[in-house]
C-alpha positions in Angstrom: -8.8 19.3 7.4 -8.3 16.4 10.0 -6.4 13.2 9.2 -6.0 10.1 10.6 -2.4 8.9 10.9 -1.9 5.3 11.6 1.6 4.2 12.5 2.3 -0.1 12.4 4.9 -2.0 12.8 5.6 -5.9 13.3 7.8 -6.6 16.4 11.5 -5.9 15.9 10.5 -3.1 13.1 10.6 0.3 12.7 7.4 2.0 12.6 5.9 2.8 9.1 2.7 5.4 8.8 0.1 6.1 6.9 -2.5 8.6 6.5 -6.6 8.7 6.5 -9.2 11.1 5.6 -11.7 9.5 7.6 -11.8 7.3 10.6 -13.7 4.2 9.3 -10.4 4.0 7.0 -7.7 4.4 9.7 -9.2 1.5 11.5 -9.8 -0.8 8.7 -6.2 -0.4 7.5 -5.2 -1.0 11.6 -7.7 -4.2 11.8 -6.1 -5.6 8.5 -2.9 -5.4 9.7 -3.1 -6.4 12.6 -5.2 -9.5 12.0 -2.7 -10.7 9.4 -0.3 -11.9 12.7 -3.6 -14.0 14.1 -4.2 -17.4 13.4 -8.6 -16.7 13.4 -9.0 -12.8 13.4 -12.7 -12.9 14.2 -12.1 -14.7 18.1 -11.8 -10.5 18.1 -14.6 -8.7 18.6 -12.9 -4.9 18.6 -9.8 -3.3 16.9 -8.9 -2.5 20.8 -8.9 -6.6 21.8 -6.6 -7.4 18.6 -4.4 -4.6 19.6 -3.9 -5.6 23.0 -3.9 -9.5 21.7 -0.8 -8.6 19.1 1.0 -6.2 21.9 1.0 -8.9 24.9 2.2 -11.7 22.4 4.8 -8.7 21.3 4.0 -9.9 17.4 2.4 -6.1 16.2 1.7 -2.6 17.3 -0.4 0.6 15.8 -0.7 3.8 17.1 -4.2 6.2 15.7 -4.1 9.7 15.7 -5.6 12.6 14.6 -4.2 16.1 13.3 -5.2 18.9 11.5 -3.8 19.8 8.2 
């Protein structure tokens, strides 16, 4: 079976995870979190263009990836 595993964390934080059967779930759960530390979340057109928004500004980070269980 392959999960998604989607580790977060808010600058200055530890990282937290949480896993995802499915894709379209891993990257909702990154796009939510991430867009709660951007004042208008859709000036972003990709999960990718938050991500690198939230990492320059050093406010958020996620990390997806996939293994087999």
């Amino acid at each position: 079976m392959k999960i998604y595993i989607v580790q977060f964390r808010q600058s200055g934080e530890d990282y937290e995870a949480r896993a995802f059967r499915d894709k379209s779930s891993a990257i909702a759960f990154a796009s939510a979190f991430l867009g709660d530390f951007v004042w208008n979340r859709e000036e972003f057109h990709s999960l990718s263009e938050l991500e690198a928004h939230c990492a320059d500004k050093d406010l958020a980070y996620i990390n997806i990836t996939i293994d087999i269980i």
